[in-house]
Each structure stands twice: as structure tokens, then as C-alpha cells.
Backbone as XML, in Angstrom:
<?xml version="1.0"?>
<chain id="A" units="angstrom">
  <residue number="1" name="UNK">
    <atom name="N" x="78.491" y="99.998" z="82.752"/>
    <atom name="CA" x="79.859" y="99.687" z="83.110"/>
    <atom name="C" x="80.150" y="100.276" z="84.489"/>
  </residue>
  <residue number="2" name="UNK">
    <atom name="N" x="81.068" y="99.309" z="85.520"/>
    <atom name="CA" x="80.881" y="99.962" z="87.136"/>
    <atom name="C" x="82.087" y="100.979" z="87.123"/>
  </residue>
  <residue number="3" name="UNK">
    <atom name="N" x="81.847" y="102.189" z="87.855"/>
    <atom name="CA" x="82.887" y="103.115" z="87.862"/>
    <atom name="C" x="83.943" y="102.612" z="89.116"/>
  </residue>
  <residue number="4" name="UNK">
    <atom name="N" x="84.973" y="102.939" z="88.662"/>
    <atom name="CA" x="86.281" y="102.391" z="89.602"/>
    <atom name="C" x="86.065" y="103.482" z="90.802"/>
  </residue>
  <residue number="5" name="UNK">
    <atom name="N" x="86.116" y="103.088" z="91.936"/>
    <atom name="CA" x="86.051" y="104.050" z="92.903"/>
    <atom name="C" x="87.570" y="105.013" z="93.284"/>
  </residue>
  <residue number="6" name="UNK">
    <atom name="N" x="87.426" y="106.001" z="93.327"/>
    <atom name="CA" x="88.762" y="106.981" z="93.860"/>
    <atom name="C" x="89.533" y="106.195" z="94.487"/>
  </residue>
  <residue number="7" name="UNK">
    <atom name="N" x="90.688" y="106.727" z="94.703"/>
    <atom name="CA" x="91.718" y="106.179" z="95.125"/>
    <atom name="C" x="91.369" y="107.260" z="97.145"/>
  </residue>
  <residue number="8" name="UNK">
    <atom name="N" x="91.704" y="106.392" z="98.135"/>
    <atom name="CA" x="91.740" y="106.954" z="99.717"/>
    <atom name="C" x="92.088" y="108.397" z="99.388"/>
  </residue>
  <residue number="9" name="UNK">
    <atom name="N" x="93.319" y="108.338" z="99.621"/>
    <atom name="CA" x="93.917" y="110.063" z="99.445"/>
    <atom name="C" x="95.070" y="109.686" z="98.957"/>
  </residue>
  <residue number="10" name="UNK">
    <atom name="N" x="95.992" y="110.882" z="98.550"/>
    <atom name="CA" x="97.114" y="111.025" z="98.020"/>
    <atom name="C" x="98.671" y="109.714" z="98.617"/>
  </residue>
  <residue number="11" name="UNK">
    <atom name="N" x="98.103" y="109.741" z="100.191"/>
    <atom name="CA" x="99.289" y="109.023" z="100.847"/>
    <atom name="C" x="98.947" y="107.587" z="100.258"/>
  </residue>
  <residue number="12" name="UNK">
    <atom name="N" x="98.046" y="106.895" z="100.333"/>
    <atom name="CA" x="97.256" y="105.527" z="99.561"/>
    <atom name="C" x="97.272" y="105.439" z="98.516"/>
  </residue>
  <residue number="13" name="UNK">
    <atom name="N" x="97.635" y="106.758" z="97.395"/>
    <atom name="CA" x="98.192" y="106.672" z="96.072"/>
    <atom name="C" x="99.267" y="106.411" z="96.640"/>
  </residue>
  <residue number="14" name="UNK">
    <atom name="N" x="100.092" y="106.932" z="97.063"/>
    <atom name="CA" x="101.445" y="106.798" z="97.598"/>
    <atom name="C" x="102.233" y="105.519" z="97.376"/>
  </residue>
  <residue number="15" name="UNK">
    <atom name="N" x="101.511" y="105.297" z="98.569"/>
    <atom name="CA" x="102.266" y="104.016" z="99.369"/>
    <atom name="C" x="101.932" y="102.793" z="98.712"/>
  </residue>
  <residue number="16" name="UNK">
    <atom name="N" x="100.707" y="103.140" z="97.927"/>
    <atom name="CA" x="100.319" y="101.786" z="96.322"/>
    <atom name="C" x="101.728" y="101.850" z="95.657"/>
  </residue>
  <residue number="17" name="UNK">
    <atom name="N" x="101.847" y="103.205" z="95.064"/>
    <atom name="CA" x="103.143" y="103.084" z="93.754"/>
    <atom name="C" x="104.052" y="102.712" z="94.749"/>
  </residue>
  <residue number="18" name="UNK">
    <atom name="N" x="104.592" y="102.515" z="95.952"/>
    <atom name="CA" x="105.889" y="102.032" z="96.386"/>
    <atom name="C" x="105.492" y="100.682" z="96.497"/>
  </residue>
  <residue number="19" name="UNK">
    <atom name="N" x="104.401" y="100.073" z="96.843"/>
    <atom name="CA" x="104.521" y="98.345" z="96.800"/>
    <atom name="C" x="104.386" y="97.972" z="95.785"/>
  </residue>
  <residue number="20" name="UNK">
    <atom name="N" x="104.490" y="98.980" z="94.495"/>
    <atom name="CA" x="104.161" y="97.901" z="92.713"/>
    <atom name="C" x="105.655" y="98.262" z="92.286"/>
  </residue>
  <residue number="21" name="UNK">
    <atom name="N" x="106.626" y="99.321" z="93.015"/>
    <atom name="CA" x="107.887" y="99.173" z="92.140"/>
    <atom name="C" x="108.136" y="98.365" z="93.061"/>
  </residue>
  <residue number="22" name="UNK">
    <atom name="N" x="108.161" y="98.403" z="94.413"/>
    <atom name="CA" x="108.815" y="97.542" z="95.066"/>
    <atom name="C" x="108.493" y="95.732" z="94.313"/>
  </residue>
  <residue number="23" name="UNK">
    <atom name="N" x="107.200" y="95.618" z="94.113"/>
    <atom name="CA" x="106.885" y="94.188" z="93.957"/>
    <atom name="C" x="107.587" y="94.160" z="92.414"/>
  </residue>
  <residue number="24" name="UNK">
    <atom name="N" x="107.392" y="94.615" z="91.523"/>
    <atom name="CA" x="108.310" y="94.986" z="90.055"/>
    <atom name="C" x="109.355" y="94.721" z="90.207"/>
  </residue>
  <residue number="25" name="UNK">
    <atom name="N" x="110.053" y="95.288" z="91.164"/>
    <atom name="CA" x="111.994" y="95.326" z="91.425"/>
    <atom name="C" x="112.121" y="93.441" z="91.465"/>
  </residue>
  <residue number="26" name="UNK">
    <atom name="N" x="111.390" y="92.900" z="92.478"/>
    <atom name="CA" x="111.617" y="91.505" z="93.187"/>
    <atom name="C" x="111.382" y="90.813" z="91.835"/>
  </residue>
  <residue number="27" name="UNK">
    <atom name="N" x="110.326" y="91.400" z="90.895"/>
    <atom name="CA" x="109.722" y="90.125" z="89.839"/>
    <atom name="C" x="108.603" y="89.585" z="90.289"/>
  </residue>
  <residue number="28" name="UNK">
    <atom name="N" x="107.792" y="89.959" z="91.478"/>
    <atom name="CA" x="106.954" y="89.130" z="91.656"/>
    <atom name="C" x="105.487" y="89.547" z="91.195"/>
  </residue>
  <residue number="29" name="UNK">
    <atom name="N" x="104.330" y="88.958" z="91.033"/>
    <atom name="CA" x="103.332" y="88.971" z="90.676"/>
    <atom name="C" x="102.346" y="89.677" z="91.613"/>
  </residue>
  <residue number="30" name="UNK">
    <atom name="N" x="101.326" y="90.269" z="91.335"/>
    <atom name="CA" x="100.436" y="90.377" z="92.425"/>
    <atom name="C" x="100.063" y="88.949" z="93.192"/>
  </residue>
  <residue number="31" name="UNK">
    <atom name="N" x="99.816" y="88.112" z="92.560"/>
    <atom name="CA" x="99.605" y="86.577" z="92.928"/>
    <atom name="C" x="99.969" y="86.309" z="94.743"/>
  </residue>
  <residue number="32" name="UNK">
    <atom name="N" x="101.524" y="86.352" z="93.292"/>
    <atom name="CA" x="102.785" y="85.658" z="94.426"/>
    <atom name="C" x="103.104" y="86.789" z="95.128"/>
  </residue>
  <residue number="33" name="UNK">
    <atom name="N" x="102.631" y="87.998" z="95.715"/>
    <atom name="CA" x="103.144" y="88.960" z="96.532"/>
    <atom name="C" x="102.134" y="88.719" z="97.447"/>
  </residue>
  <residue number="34" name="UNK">
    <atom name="N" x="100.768" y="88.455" z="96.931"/>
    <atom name="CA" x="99.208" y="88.246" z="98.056"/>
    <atom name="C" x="99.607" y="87.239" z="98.990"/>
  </residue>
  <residue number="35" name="UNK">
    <atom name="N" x="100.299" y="86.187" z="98.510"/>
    <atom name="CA" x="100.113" y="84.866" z="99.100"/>
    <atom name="C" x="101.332" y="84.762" z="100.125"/>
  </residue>
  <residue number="36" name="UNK">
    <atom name="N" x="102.436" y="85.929" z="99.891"/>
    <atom name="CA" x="104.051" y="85.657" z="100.564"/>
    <atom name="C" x="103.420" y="86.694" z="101.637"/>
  </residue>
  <residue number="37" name="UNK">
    <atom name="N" x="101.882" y="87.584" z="101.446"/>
    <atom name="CA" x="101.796" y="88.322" z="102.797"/>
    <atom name="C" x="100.929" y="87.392" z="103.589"/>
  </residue>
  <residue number="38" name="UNK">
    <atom name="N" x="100.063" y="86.405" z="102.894"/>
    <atom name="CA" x="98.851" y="86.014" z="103.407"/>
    <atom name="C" x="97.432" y="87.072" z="103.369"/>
  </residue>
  <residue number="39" name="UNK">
    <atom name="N" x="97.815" y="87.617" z="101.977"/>
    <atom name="CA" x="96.517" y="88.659" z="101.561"/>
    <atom name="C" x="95.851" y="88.166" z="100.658"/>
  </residue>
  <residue number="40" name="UNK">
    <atom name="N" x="94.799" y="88.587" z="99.647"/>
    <atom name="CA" x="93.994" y="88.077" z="98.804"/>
    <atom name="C" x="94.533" y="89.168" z="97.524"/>
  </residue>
  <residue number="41" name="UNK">
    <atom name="N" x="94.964" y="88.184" z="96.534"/>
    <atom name="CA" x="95.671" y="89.235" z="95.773"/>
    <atom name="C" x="94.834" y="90.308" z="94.983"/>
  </residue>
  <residue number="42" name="UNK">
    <atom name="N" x="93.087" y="90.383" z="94.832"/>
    <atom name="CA" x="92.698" y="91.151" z="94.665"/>
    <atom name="C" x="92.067" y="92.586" z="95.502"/>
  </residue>
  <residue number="43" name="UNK">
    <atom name="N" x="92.727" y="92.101" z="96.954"/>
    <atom name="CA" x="93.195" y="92.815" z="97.947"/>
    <atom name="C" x="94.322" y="94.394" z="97.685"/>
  </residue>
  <residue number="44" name="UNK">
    <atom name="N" x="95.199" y="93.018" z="97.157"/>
    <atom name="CA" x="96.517" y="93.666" z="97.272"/>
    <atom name="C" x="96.232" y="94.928" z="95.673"/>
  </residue>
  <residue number="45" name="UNK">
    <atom name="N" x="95.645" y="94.137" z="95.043"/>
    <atom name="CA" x="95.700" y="95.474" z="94.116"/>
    <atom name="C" x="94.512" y="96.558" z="93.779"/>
  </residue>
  <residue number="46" name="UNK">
    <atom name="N" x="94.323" y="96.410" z="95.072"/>
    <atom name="CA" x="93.089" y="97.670" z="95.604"/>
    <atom name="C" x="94.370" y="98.423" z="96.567"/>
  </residue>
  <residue number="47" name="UNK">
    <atom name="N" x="95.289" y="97.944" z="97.183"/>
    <atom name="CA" x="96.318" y="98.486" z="97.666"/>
    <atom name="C" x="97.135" y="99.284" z="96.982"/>
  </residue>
  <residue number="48" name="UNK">
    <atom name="N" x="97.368" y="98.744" z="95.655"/>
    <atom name="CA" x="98.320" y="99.263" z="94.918"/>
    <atom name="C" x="97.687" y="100.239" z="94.048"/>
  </residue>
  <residue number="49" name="UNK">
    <atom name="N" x="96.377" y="100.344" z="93.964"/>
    <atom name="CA" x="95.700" y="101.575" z="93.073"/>
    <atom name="C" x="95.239" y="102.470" z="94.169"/>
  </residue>
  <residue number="50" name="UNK">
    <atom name="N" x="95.782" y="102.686" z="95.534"/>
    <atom name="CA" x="94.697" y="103.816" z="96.364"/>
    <atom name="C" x="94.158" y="103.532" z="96.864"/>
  </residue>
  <residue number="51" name="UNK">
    <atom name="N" x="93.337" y="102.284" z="96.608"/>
    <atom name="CA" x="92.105" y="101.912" z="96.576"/>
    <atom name="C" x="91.817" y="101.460" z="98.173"/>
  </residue>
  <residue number="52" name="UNK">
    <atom name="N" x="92.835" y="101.181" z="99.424"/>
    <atom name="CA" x="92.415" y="100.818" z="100.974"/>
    <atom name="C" x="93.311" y="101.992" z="101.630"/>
  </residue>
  <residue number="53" name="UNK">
    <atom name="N" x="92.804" y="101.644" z="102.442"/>
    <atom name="CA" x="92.879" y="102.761" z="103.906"/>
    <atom name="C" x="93.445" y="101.489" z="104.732"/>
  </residue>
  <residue number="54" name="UNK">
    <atom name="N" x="94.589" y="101.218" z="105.001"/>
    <atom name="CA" x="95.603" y="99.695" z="105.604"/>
    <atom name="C" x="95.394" y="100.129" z="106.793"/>
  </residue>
  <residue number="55" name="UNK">
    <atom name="N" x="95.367" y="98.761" z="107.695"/>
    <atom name="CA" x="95.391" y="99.125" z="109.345"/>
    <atom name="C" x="97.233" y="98.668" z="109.376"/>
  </residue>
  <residue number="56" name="UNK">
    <atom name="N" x="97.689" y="98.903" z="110.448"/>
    <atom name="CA" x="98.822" y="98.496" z="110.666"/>
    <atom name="C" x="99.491" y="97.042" z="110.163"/>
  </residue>
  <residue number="57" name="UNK">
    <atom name="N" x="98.538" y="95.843" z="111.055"/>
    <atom name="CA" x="98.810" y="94.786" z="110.366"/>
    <atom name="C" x="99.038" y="94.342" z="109.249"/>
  </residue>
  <residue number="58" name="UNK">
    <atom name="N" x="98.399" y="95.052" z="108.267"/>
    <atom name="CA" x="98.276" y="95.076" z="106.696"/>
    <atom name="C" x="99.760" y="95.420" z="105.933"/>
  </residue>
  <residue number="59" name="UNK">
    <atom name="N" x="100.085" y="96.669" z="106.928"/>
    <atom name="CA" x="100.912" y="97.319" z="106.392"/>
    <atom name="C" x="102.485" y="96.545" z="106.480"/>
  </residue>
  <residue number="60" name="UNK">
    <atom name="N" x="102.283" y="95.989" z="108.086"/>
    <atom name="CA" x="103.381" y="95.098" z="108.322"/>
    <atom name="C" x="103.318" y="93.899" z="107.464"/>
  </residue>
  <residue number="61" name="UNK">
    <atom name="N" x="102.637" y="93.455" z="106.722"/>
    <atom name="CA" x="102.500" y="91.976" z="106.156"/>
    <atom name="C" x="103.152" y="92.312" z="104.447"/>
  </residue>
  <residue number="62" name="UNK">
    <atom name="N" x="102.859" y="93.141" z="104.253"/>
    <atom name="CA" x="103.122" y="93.891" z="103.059"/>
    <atom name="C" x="104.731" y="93.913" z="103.037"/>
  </residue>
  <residue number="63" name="UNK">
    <atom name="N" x="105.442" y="94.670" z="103.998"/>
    <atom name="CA" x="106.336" y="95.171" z="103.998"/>
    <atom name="C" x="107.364" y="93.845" z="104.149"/>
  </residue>
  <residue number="64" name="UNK">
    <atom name="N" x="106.711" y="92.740" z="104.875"/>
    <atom name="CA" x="107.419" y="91.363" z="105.406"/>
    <atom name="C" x="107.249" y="90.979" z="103.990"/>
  </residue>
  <residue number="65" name="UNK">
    <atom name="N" x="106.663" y="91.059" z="103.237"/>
    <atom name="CA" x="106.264" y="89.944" z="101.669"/>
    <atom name="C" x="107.116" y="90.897" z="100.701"/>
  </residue>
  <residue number="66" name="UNK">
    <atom name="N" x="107.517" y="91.760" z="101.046"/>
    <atom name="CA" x="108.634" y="92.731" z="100.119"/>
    <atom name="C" x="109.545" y="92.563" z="100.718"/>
  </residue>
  <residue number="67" name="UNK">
    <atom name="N" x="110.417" y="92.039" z="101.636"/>
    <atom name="CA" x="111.762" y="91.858" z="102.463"/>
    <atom name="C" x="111.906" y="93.200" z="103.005"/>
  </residue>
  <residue number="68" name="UNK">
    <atom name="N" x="111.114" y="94.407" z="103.434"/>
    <atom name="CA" x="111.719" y="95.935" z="103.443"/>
    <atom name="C" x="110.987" y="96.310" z="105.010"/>
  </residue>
  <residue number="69" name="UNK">
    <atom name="N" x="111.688" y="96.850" z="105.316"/>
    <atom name="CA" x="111.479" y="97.983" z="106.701"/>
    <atom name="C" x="110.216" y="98.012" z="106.470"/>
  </residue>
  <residue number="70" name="UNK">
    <atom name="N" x="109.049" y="98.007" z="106.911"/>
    <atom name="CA" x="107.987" y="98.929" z="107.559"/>
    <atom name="C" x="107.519" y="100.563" z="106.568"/>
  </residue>
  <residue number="71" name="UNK">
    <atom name="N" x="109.066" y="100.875" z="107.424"/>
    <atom name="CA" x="109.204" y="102.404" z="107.318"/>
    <atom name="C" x="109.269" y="102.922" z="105.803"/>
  </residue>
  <residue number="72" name="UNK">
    <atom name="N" x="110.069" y="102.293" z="104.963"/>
    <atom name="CA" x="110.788" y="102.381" z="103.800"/>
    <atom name="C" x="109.128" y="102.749" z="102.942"/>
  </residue>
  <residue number="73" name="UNK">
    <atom name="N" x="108.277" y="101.910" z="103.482"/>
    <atom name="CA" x="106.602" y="102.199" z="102.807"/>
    <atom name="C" x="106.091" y="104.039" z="102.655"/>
  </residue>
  <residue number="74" name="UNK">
    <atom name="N" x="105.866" y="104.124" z="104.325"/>
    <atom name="CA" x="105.455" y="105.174" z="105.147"/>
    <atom name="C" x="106.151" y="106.189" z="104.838"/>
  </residue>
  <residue number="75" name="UNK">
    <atom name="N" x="107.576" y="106.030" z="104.583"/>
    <atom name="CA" x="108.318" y="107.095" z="105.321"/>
    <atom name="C" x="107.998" y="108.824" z="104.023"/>
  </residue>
  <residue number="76" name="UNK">
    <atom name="N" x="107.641" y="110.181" z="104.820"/>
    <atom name="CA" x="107.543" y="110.901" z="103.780"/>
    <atom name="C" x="105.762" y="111.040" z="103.974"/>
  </residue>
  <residue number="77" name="UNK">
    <atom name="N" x="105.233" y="110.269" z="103.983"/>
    <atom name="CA" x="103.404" y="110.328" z="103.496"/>
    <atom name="C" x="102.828" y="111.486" z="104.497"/>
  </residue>
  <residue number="78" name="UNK">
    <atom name="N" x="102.197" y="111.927" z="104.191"/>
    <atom name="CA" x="101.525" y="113.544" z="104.256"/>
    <atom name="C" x="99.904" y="112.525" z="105.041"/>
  </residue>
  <residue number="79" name="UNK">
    <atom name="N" x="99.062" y="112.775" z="105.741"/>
    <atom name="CA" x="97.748" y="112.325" z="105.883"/>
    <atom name="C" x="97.236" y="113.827" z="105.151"/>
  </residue>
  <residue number="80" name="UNK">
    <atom name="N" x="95.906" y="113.035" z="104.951"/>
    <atom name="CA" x="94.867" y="113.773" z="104.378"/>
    <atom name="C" x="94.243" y="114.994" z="105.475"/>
  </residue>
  <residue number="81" name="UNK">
    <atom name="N" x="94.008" y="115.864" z="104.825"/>
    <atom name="CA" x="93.519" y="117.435" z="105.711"/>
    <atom name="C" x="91.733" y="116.837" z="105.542"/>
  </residue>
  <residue number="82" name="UNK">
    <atom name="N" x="91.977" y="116.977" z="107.794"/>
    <atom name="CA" x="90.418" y="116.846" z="107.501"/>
    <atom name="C" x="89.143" y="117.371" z="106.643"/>
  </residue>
  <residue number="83" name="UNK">
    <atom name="N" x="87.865" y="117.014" z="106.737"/>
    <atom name="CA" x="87.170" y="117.818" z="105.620"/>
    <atom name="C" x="86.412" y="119.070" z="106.703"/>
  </residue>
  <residue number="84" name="UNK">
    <atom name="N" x="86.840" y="118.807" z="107.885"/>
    <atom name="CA" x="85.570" y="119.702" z="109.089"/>
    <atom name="C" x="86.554" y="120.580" z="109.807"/>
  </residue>
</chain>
């Protein structure tokens, strides 16, 4: 059986649980949230478990397919303490 890989860091836990209440609040599906960003919805829920490290663009497409600020994602997130 394949082991689920860790979640990025804490902020990528983060900012997952704000796009699944956010997508929850609207009613929408992972589906229909992939397709209103132009993502692959098994994308999106590697997003929502930790599971990516988002470049900007990502983040903006996300935030456009939730009707919300950008910021409203981000705002608060800690980065990870290097390991060196």
C-alpha cells in the first residue's frame, strides 16, 4: 500500500485548510473549484492536504476561483526554519 507523502510544512498545511473551508463555505467541489482556477482537481487536493509548495501564479488562480483577496490565503503563515 503507497504511503501518502508529508504534508510541505506547517504554512501548506495552512493555507490547504483555508482553501477547503473556503471551497466548503461556496459549496463547491474539488471538481468545480479545479476547473473555475484552470487547475487539475487532483492538483488542487494535493493543495488542500499540504501536499504543494504553490508558486505565485497558483496561488493567484486559487484565490480568483474562491472570489477572495490573494492575501486573505497568506495572510498570518510563518515559512519554514531552514534545516542548515
Amino acid at each position: 500500500m503507497p504511503v501518502s507523502p508529508a504534508p510541505v510544512s506547517k504554512a501548506a498545511t495552512q493555507f490547504g485548510e483555508r482553501v477547503r473551508t473556503r471551497r466548503n463555505e461556496l459549496g463547491l467541489s474539488q471538481e468545480a473549484l479545479a476547473h473555475a482556477c484552470d487547475l487539475h482537481w487532483t492538483f488542487l487536493g494535493q493543495v488542500e492536504r499540504g501536499r504543494r509548495n504553490l508558486t505565485l501564479h497558483n496561488i493567484l488562480k486559487i484565490a480568483r476561483g474562491l472570489g477572495i483577496d490573494p492575501g486573505e490565503l497568506v495572510r498570518g503563515l510563518k515559512p519554514p526554519r531552514d534545516a542548515g
